[in-house]
C-alpha positions as CSV (number, residue, x, y, z in Angstrom):
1,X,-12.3,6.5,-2.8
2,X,-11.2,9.8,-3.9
3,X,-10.8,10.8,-7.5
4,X,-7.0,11.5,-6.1
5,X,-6.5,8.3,-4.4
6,X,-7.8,6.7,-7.6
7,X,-5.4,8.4,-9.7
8,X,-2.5,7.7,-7.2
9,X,-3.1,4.1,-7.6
10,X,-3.2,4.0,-10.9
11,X,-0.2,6.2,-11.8
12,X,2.1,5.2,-8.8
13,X,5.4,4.3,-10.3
14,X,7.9,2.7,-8.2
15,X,11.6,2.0,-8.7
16,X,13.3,-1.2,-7.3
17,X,15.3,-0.7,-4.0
18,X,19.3,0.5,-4.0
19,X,21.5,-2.6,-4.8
20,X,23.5,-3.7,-1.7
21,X,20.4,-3.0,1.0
22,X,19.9,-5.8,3.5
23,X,16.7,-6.8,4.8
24,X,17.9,-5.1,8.4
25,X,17.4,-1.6,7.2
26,X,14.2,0.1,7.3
27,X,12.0,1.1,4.7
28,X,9.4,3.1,6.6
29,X,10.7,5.2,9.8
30,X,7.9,7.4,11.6
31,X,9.1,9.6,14.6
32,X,6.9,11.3,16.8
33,X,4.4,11.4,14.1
34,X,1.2,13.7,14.8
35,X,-1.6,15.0,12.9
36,X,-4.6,17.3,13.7
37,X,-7.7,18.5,12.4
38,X,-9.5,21.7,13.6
39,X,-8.7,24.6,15.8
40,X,-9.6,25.8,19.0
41,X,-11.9,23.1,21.0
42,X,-12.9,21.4,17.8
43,X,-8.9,20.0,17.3
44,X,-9.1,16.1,16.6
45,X,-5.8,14.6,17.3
46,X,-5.7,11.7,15.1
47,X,-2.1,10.8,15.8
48,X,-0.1,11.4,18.9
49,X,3.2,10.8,18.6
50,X,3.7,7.7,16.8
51,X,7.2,6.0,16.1
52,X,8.1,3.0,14.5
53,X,10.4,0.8,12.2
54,X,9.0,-1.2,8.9
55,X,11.8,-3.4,7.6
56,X,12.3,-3.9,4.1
57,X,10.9,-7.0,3.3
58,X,8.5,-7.1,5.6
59,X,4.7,-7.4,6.1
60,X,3.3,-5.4,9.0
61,X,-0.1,-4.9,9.7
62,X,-2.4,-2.3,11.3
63,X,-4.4,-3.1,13.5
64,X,-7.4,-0.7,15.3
65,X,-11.0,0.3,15.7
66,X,-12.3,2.5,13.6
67,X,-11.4,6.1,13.9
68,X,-8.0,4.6,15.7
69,X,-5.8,6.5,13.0
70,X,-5.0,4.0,10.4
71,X,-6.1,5.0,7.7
72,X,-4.5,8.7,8.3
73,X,-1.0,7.4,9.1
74,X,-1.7,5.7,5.6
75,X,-2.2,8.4,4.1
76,X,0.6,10.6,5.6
77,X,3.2,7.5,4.8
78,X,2.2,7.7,1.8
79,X,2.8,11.4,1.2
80,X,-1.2,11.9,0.5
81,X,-0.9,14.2,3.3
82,X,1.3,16.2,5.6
83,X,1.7,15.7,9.4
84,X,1.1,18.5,12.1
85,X,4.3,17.3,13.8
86,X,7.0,14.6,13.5
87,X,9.0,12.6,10.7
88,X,8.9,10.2,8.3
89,X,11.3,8.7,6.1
90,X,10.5,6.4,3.1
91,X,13.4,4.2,1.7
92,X,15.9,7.0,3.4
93,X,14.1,10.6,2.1
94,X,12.6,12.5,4.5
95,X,8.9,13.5,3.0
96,X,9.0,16.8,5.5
97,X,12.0,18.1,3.2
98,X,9.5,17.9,0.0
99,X,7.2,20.0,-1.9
100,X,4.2,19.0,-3.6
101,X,6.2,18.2,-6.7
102,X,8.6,16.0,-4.5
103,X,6.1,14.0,-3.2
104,X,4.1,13.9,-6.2
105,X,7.3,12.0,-7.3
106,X,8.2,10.1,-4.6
107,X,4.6,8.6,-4.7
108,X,5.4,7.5,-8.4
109,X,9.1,6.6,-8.2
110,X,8.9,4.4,-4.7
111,X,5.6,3.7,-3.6
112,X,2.4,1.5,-5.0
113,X,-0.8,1.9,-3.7
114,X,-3.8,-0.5,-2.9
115,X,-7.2,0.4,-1.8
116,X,-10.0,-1.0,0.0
117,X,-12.5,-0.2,-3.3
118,X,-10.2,-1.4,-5.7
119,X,-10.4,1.5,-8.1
120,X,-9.7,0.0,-11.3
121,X,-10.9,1.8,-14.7
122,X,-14.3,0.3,-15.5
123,X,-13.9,0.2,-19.2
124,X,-10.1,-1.1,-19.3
125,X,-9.6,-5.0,-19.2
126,X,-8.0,-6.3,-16.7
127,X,-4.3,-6.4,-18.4
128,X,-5.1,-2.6,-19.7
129,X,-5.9,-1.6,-15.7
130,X,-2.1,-3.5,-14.7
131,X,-0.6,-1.3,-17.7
132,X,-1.5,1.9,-16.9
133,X,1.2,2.8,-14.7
134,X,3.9,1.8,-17.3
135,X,1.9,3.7,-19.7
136,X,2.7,6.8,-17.5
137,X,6.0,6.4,-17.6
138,X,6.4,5.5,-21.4
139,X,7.1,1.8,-21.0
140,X,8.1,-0.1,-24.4
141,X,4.7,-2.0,-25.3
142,X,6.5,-5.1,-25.9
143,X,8.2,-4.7,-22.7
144,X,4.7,-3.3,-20.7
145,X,2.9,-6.6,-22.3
146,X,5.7,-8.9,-21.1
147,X,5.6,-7.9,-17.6
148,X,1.4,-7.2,-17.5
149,X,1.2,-11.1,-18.5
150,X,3.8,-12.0,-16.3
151,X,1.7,-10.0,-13.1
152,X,-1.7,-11.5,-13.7
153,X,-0.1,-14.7,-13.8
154,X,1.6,-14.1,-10.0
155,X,-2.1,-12.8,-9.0
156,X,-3.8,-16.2,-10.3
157,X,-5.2,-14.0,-12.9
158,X,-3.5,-15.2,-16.6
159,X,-6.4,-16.2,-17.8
160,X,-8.5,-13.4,-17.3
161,X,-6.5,-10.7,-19.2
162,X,-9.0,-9.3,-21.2
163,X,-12.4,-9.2,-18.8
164,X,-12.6,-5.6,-17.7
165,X,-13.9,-5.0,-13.6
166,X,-17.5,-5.5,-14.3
167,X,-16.8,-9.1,-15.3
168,X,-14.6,-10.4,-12.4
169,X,-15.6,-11.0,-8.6
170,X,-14.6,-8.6,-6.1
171,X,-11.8,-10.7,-5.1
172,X,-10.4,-10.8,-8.4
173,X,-10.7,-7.2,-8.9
174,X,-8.3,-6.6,-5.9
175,X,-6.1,-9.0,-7.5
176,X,-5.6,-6.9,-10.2
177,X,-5.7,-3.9,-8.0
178,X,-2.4,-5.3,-7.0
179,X,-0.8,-6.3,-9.9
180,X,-1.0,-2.9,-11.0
181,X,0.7,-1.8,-7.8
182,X,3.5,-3.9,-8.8
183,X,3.4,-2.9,-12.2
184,X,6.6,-0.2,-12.3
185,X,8.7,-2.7,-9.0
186,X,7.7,-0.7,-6.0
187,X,9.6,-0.6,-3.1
188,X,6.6,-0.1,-0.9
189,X,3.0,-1.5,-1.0
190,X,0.7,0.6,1.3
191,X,-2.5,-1.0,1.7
192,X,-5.7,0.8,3.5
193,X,-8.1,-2.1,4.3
194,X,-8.0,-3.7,1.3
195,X,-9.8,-7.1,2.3
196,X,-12.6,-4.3,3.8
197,X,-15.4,-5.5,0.8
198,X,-14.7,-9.0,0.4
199,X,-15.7,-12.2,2.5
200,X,-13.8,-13.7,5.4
201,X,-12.5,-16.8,2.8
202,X,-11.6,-14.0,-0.2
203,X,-10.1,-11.9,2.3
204,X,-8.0,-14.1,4.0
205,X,-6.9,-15.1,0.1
206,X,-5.6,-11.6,-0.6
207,X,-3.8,-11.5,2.4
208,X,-2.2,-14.7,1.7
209,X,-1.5,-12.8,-1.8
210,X,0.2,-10.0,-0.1
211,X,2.5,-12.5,2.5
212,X,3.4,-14.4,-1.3
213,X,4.5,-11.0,-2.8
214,X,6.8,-9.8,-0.3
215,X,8.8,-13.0,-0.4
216,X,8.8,-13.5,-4.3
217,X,9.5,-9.7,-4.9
218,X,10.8,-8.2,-1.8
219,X,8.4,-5.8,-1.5
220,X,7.8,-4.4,1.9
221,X,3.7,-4.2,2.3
222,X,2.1,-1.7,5.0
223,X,-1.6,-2.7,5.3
224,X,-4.1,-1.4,7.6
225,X,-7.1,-4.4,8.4
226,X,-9.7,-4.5,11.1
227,X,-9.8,-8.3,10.8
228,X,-8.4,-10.2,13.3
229,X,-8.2,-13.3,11.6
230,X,-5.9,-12.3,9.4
231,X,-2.9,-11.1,11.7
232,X,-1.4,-13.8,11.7
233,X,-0.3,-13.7,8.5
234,X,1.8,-10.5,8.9
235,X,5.1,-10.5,10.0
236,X,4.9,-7.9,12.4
237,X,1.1,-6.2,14.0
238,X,1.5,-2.4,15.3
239,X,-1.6,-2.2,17.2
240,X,-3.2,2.0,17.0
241,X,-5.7,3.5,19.9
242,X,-7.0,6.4,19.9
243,X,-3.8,7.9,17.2
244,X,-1.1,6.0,19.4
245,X,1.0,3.0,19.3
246,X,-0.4,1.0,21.9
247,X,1.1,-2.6,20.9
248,X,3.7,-4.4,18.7
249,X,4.2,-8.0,18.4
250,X,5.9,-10.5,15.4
251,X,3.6,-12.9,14.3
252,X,4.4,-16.6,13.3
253,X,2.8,-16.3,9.9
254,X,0.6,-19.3,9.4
């Protein structure tokens, strides 16, 4: 994990979605979406034009080998990088119509972030790690501590407020991983294998965590996994190949 990345996820503000939105319209939309590496006979085409749909409200998985193009559509959804070709549209704003600064914000305004190594602050406790995004944006500490308790306690987590990383399993770090990625109401969860370091039983528990906070908060969650096991608790899989859509199906979420 990047020094970036780590920072994303732990300043990524998010803001809830519009009033009046129904769970039809789409909070992700990626046309033709392409992205290269290289010049010349060294250009790696990690994406070749991929489209879809991600619904609000909605838990789709990504499914692929590696080097399939997961974690780089990711990354571009995200607005950690910029595509070679194509469109995307997060919660109706079109990340090709903004700068650095634009997407700097839109990453903090809309979007939290969850990643496959966790990257919580070793020294912070584990309600200090869930603050630090409302710290970012000046949160009222009476108001940061209400809703810090009231996270751990969705994550299973209440009564480990004050063990910092060191102290908790790995599963239990990505709990809190995602409490902070809920800490400012995203709109949008993005994340990149996050059940990649823990055991099939752990795994399949986050998972299960994810599924639980998209119908108790109505967060739409875009998460990339290798593990078959676990599809079937996403609403929808988009199967990648090779940087294309080769596959979509709707699960029946166990």
């Amino acid at each position: 994990m990047t020094q970036d990345q780590a920072a994303t996820a732990a300043g990524s503000a998010t803001s809830p979605a519009e009033a009046g939105t129904t769970a039809t319209e789409p909070m992700v939309t990626v046309t033709d979406l392409r992205r290269s590496f290289g010049t010349g006979e060294r250009t790696v085409h990690a994406l070749r034009g991929i489209s879809f749909t991600v619904g609000r409200g909605e838990l789709t998985a990504l499914k692929g080998r590696s080097g399939s193009g997961k974690t780089t559509l990711l990354n571009l959804v995200g607005g950690l990088d910029s595509p070679t070709g194509g469109s995307i549209a997060i919660d109706g704003t079109e990340l090709g119509g903004l700068n650095e600064d634009g997407r700097l914000a839109l990453r903090r305004e809309r979007i939290g972030f969850v990643f496959q190594s966790f990257g919580l602050i070793p020294m912070l406790t584990a309600a200090e790690n869930v603050g630090v995004p409302m710290r970012l944006r000046k949160v009222d500490s009476a108001e940061r501590e209400e809703r810090t308790h009231a996270l751990l306690a969705l994550v299973g987590l209440a009564d480990h407020a004050n063990q910092r990383p060191g102290e908790l399993s790995g599963g239990q770090q990505q709990r809190v991983a995602i409490a902070r990625a809920l800490a400012n109401e995203p709109g949008l969860i993005i994340a990149d294998e996050p059940t990649g370091q823990l055991d099939s039983e752990t795994g399949r528990s986050i998972m299960e965590l994810l599924r639980a906070v998209v119908r108790s908060e109505g967060v739409t969650v875009l998460v990339a996994t290798h593990d078959p096991t676990l599809m079937g608790l996403a609403d929808r899989v988009i199967e990648l190949r090779d940087g294309r859509v080769i596959e979509e199906q709707a699960e029946q979420a166990a």
